[in-house]
PyMOL Python script that loads the backbone (N, CA, C, O; Angstrom):
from pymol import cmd

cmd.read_pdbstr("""\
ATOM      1  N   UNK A   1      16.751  -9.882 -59.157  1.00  0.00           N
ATOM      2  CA  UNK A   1      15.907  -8.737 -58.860  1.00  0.00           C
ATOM      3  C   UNK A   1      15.384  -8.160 -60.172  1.00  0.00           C
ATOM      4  O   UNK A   1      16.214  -7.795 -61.004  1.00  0.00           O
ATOM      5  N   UNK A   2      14.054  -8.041 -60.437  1.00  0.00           N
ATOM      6  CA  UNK A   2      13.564  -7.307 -61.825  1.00  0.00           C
ATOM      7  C   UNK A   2      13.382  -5.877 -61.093  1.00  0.00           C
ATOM      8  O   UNK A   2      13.245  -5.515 -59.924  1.00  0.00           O
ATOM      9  N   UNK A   3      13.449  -5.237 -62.368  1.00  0.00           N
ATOM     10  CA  UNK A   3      13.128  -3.359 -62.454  1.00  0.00           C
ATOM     11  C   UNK A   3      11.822  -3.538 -62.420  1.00  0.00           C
ATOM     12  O   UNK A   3      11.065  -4.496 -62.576  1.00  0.00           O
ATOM     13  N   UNK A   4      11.671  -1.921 -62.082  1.00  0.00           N
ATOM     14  CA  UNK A   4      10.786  -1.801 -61.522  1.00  0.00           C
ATOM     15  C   UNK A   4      10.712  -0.257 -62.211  1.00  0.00           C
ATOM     16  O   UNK A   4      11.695   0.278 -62.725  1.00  0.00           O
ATOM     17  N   UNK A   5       9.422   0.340 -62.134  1.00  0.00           N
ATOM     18  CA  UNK A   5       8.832   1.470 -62.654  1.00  0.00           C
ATOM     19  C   UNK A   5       7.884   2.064 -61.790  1.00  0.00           C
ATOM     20  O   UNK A   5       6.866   1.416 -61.548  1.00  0.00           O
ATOM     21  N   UNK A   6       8.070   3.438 -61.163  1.00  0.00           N
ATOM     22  CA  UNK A   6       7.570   3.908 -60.285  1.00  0.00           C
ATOM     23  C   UNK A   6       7.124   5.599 -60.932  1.00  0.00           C
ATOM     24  O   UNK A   6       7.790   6.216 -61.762  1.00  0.00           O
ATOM     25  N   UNK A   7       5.875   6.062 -60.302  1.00  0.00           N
ATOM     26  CA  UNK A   7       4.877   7.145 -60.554  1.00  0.00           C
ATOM     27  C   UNK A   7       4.975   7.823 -59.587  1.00  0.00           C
ATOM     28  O   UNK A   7       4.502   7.343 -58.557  1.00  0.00           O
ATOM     29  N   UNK A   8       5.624   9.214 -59.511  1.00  0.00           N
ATOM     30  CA  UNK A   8       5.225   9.930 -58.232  1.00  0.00           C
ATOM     31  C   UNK A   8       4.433  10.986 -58.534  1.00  0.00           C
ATOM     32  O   UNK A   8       4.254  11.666 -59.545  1.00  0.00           O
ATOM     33  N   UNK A   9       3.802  10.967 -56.932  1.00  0.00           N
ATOM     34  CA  UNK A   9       2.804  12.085 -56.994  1.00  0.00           C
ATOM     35  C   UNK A   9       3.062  13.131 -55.926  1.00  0.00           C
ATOM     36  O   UNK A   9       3.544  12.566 -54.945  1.00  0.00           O
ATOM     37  N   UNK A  10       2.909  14.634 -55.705  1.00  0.00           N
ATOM     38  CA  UNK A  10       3.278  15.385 -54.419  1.00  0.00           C
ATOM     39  C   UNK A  10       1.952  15.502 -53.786  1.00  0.00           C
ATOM     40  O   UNK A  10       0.970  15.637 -54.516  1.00  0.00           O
ATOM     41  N   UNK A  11       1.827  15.467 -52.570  1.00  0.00           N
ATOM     42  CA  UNK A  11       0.981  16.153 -51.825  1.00  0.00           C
ATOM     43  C   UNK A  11       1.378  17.004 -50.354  1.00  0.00           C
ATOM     44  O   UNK A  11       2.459  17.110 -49.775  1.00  0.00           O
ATOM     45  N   UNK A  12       0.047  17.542 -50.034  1.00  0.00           N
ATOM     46  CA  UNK A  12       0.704  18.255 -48.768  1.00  0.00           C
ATOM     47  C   UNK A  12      -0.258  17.320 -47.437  1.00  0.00           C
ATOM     48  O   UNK A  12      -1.435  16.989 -47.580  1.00  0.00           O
ATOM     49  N   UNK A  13       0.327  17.119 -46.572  1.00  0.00           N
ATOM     50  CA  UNK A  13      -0.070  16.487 -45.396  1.00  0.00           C
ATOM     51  C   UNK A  13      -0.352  17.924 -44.225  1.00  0.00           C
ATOM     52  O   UNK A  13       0.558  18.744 -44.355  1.00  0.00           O
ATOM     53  N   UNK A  14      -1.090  18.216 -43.479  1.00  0.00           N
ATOM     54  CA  UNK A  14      -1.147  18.760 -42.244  1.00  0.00           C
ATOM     55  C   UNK A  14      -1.858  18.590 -41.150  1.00  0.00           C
ATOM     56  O   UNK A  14      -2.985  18.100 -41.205  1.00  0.00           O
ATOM     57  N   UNK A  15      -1.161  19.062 -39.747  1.00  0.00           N
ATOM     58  CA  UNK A  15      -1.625  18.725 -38.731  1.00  0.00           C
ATOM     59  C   UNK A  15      -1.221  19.960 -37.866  1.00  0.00           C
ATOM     60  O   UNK A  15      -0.297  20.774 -37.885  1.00  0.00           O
ATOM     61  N   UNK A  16      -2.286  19.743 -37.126  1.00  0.00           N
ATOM     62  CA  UNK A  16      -2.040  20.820 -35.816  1.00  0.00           C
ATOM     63  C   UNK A  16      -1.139  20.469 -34.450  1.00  0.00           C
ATOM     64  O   UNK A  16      -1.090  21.249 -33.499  1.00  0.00           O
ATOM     65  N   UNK A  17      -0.624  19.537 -34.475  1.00  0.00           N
ATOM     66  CA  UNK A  17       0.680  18.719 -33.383  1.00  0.00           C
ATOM     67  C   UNK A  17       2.165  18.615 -33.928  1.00  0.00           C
ATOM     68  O   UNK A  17       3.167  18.761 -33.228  1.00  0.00           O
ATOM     69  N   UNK A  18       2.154  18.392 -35.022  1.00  0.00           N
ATOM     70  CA  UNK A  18       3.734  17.787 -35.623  1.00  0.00           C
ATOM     71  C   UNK A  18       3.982  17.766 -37.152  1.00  0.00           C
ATOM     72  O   UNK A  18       3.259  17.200 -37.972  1.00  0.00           O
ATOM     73  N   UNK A  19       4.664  18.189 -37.310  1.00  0.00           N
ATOM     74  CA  UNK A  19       5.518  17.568 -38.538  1.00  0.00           C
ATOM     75  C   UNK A  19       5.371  15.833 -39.092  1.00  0.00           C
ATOM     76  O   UNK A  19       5.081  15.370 -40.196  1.00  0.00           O
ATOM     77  N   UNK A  20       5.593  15.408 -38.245  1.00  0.00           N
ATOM     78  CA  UNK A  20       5.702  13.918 -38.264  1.00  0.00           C
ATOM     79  C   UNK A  20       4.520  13.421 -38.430  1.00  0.00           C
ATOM     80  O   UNK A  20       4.353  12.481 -39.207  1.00  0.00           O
ATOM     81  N   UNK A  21       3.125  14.171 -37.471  1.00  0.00           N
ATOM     82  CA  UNK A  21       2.035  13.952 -37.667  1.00  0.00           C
ATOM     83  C   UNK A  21       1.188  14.250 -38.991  1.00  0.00           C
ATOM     84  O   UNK A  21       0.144  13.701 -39.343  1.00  0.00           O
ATOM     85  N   UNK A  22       2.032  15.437 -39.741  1.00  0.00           N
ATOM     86  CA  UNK A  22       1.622  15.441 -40.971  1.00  0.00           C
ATOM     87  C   UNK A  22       2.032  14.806 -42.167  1.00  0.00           C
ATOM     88  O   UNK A  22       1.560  14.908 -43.300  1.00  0.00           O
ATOM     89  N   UNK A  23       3.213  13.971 -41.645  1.00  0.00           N
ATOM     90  CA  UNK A  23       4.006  13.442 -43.102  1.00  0.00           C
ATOM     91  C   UNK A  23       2.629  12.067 -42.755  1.00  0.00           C
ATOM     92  O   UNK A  23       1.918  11.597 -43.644  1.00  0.00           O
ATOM     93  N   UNK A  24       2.568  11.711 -41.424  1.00  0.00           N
ATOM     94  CA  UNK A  24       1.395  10.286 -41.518  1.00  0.00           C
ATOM     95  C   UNK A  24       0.289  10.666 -42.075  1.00  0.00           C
ATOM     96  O   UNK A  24      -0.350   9.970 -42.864  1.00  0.00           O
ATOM     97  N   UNK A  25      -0.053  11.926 -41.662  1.00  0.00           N
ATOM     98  CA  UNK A  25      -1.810  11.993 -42.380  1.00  0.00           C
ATOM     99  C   UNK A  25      -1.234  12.174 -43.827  1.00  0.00           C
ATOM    100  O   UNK A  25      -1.732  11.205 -44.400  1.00  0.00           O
ATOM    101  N   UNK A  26      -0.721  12.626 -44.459  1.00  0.00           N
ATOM    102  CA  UNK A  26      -0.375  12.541 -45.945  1.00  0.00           C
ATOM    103  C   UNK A  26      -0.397  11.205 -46.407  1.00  0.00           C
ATOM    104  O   UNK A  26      -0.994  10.897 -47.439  1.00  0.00           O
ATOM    105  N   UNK A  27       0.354  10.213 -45.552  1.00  0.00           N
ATOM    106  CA  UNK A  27       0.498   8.940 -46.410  1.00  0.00           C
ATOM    107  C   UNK A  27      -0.729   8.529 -46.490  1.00  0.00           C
ATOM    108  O   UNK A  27      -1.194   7.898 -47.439  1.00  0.00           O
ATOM    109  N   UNK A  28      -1.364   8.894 -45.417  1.00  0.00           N
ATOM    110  CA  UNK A  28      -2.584   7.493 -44.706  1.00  0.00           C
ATOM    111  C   UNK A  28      -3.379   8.116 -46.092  1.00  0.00           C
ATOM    112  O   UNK A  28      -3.322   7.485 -47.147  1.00  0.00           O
ATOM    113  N   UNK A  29      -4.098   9.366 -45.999  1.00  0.00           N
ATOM    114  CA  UNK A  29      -4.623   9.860 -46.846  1.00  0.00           C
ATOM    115  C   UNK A  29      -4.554   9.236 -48.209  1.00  0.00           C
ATOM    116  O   UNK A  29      -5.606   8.866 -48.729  1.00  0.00           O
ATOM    117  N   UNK A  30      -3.170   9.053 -48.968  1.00  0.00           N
ATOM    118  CA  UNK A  30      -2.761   8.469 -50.153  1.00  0.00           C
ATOM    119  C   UNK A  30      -3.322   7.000 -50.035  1.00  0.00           C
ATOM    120  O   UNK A  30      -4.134   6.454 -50.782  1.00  0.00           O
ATOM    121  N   UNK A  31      -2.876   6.640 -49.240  1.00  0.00           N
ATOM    122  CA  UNK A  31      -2.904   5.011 -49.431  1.00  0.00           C
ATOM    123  C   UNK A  31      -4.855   4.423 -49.775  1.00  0.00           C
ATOM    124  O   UNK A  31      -5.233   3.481 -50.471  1.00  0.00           O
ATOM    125  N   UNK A  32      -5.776   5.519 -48.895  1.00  0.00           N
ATOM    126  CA  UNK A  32      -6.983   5.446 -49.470  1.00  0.00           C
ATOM    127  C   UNK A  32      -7.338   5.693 -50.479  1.00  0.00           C
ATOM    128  O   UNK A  32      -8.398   5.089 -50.640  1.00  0.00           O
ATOM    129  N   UNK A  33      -7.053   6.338 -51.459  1.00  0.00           N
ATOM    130  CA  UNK A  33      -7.198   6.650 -53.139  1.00  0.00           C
ATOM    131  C   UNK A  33      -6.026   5.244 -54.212  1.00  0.00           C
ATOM    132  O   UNK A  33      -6.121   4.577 -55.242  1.00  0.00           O
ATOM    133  N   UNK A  34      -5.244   5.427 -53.324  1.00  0.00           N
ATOM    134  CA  UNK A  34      -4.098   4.249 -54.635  1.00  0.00           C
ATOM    135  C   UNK A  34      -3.547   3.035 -53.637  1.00  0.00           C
ATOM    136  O   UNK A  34      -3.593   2.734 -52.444  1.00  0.00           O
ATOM    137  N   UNK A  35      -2.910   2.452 -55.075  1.00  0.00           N
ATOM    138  CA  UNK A  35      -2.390   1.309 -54.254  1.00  0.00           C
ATOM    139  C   UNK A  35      -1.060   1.319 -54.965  1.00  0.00           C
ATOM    140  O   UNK A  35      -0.841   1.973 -55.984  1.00  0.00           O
ATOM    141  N   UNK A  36      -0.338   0.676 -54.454  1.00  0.00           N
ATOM    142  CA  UNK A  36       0.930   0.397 -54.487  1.00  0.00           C
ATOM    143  C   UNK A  36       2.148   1.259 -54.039  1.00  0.00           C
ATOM    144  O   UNK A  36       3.269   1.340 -54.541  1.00  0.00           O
ATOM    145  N   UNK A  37       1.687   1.793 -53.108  1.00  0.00           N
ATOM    146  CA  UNK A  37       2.614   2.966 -52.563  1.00  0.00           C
ATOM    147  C   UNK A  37       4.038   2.394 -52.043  1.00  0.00           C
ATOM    148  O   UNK A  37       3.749   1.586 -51.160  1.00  0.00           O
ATOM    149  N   UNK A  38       5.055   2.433 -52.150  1.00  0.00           N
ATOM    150  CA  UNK A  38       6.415   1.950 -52.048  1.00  0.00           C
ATOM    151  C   UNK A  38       7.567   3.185 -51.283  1.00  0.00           C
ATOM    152  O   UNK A  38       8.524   2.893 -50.566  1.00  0.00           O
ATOM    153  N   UNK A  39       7.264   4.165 -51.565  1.00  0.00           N
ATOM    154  CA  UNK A  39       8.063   5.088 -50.825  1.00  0.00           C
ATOM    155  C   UNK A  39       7.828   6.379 -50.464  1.00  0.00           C
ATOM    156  O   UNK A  39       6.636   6.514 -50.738  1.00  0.00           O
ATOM    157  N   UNK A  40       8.150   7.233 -50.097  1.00  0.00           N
ATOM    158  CA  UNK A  40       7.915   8.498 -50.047  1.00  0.00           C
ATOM    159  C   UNK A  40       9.437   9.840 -49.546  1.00  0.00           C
ATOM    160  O   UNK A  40      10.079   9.694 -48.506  1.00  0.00           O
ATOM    161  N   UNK A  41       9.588  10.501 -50.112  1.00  0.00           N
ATOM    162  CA  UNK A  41      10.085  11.663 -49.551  1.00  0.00           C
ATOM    163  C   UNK A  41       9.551  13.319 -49.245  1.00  0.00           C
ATOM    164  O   UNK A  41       8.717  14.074 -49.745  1.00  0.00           O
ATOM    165  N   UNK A  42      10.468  13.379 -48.217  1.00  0.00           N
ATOM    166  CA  UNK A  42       9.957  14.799 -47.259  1.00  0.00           C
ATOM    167  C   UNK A  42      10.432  15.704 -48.480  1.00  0.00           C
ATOM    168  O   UNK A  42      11.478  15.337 -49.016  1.00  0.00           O
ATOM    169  N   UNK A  43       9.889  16.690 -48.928  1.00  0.00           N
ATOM    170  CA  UNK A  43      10.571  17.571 -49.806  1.00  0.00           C
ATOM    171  C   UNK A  43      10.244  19.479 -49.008  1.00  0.00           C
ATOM    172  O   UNK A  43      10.992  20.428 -49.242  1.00  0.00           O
ATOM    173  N   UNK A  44       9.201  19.542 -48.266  1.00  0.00           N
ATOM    174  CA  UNK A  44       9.378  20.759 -47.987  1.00  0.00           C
ATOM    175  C   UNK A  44       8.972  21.031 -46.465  1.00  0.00           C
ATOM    176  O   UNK A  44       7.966  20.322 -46.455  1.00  0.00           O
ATOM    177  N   UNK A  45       9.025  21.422 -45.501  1.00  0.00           N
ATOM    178  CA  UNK A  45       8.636  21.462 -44.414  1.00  0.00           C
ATOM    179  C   UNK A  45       8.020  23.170 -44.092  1.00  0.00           C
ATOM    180  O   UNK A  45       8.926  24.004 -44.058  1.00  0.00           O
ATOM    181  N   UNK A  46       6.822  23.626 -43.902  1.00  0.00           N
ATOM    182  CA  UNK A  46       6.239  24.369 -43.329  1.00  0.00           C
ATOM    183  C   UNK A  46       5.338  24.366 -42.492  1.00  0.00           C
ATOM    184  O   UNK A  46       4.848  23.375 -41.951  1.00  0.00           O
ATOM    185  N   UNK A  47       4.968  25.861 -42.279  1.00  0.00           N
ATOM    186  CA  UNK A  47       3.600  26.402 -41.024  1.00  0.00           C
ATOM    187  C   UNK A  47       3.148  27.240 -41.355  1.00  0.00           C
ATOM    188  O   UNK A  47       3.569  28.120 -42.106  1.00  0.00           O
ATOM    189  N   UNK A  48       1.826  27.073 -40.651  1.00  0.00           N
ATOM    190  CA  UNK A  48       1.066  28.560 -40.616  1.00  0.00           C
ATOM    191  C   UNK A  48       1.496  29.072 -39.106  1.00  0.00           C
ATOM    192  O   UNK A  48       1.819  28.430 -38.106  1.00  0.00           O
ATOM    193  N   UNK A  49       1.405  30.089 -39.278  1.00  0.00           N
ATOM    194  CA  UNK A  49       1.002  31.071 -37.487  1.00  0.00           C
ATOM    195  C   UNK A  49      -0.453  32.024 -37.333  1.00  0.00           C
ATOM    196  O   UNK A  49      -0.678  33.124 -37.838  1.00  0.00           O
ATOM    197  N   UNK A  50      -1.049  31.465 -36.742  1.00  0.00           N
ATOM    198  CA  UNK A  50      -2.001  32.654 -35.778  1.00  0.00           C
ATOM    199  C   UNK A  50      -1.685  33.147 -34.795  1.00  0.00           C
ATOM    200  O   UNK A  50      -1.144  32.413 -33.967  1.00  0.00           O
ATOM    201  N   UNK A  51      -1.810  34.060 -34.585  1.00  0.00           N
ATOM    202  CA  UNK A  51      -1.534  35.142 -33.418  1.00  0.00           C
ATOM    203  C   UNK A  51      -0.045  34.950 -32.659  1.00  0.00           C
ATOM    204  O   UNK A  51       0.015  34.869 -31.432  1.00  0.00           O
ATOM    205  N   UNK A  52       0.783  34.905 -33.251  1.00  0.00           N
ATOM    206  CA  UNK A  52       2.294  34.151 -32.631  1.00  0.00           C
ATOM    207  C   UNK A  52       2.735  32.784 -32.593  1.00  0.00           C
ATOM    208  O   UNK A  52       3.901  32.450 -32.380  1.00  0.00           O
ATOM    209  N   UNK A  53       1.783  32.006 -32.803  1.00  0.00           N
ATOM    210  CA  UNK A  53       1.737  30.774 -32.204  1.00  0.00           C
ATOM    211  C   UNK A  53       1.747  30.193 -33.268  1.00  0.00           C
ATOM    212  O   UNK A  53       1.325  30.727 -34.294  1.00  0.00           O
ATOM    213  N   UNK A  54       2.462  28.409 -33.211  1.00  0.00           N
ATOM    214  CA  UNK A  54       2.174  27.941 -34.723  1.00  0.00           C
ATOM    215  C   UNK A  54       0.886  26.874 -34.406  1.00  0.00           C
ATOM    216  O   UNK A  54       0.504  25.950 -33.688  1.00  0.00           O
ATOM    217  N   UNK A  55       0.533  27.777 -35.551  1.00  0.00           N
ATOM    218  CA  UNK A  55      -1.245  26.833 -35.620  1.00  0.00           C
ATOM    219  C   UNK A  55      -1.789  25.366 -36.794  1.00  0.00           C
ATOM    220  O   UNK A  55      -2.875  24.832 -37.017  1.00  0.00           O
ATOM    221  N   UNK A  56      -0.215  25.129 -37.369  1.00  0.00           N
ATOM    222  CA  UNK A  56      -0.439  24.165 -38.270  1.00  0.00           C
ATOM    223  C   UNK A  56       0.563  23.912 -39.139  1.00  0.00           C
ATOM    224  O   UNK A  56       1.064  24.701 -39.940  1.00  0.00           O
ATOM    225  N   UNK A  57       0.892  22.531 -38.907  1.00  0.00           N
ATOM    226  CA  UNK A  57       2.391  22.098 -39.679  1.00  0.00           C
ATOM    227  C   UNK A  57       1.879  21.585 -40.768  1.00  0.00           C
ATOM    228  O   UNK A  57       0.839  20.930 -40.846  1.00  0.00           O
ATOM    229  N   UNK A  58       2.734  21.930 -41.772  1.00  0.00           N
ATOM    230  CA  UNK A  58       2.710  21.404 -43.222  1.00  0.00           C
ATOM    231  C   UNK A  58       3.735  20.746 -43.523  1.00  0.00           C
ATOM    232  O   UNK A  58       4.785  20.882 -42.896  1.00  0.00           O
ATOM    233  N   UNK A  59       3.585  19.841 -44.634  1.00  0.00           N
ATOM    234  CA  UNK A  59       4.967  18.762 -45.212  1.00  0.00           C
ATOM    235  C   UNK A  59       4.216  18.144 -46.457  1.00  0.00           C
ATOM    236  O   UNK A  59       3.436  17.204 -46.607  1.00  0.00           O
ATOM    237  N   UNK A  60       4.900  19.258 -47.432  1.00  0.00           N
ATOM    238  CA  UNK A  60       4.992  18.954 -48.705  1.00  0.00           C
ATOM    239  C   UNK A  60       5.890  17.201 -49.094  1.00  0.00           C
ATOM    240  O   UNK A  60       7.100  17.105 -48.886  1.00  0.00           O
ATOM    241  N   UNK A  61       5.228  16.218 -49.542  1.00  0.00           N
ATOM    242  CA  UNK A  61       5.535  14.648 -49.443  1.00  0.00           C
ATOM    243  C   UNK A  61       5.132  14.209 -51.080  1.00  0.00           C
ATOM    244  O   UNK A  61       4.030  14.318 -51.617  1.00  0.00           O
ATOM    245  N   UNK A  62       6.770  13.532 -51.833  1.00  0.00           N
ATOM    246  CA  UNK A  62       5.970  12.951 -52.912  1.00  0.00           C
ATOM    247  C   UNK A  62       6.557  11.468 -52.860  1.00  0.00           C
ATOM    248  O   UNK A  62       7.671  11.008 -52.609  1.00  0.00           O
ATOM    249  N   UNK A  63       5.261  10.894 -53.222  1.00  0.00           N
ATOM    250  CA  UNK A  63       4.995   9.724 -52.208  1.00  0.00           C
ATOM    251  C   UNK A  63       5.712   8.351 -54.008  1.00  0.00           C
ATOM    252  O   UNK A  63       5.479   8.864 -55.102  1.00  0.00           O
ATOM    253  N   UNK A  64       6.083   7.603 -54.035  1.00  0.00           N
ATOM    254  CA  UNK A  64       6.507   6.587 -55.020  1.00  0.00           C
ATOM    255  C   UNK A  64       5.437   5.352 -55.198  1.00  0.00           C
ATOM    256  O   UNK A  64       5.262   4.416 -54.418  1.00  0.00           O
ATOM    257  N   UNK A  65       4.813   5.598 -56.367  1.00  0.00           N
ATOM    258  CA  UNK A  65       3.453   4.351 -56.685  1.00  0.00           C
ATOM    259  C   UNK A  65       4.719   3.786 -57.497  1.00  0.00           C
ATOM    260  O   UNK A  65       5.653   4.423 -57.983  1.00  0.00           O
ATOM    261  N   UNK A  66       4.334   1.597 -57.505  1.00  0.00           N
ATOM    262  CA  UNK A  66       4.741   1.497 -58.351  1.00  0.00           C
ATOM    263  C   UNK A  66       4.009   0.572 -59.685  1.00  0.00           C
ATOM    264  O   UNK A  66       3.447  -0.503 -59.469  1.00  0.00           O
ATOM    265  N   UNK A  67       4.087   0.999 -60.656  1.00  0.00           N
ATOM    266  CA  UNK A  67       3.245   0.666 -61.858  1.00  0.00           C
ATOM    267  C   UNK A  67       3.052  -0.537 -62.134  1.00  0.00           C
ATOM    268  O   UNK A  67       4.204  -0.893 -61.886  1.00  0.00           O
ATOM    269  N   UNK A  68       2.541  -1.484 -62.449  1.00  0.00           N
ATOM    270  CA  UNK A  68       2.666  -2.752 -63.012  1.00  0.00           C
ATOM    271  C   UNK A  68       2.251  -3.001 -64.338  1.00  0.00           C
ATOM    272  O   UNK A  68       2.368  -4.127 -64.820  1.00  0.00           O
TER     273      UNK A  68
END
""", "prot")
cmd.dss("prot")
cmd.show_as("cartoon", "prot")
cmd.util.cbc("prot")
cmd.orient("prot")
């Protein structure tokens, strides 16, 4: 197995359905600007609220490029 050298970057993903739905639009998002994406972790989980209600999940995600 050779080493390996990896670049992370954070971003925020959101969606108006899920959590889950925002950690995907985050990746998908990434994967159109770079390449070599290899991993990712959840690092923060939030929302907005309008009027009582939650109107939009957030998920702070820093995602693992790896360098060549």
């Amino acid at each position: 197995m050779s080493d390996s050298v990896f670049k992370k970057i954070e971003i925020v993903g959101t969606s108006s359905k899920s959590f889950d739905e925002a950690t995907a639009n985050a990746v998908a998002k990434a994967s159109e600007t770079m390449s070599g994406l290899s991993w990712f972790e959840v690092v923060e989980l939030r929302g907005a609220i309008e009027n009582g209600k939650v109107k939009q999940y957030q998920v702070t995600v820093r995602i693992g490029c790896k360098v060549d």
